[in-house]
C-alpha angles and dihedrals in degrees: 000000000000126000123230125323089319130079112259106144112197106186123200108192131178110249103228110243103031148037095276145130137210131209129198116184118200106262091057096266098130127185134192117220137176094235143027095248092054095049096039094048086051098046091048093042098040103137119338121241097011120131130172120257088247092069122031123229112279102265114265136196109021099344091061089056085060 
């Protein structure tokens, strides 16, 4: 899945032998859950406000109503 217009690439992928997910958040923090609520809601909230150096956090406060 990637986010926006950037790059930002987030993987779930099925952990072999048994009922598992993986999840792999974009800057490299990974996480195993049981469902794919669990695993998605983690990746799309982890953590909040972090960005990769690479791209820079959206603008916030008067320079995001330009």
């Amino acid at each position: 899945m990637t986010g926006g217009s950037g790059g930002a690439v987030l993987r779930v992928v099925w952990v072999p032998g048994g009922d598992l997910l993986r999840g792999t958040c974009h800057c490299g923090a990974a996480r195993v859950a049981d469902g794919p609520v669990e695993i998605w809601a983690w990746l799309l909230g982890h953590p909040v406000g972090h960005h990769t150096a690479s791209r820079p956090p959206a603008p916030t406060g008067p320079e995001a109503a330009r």
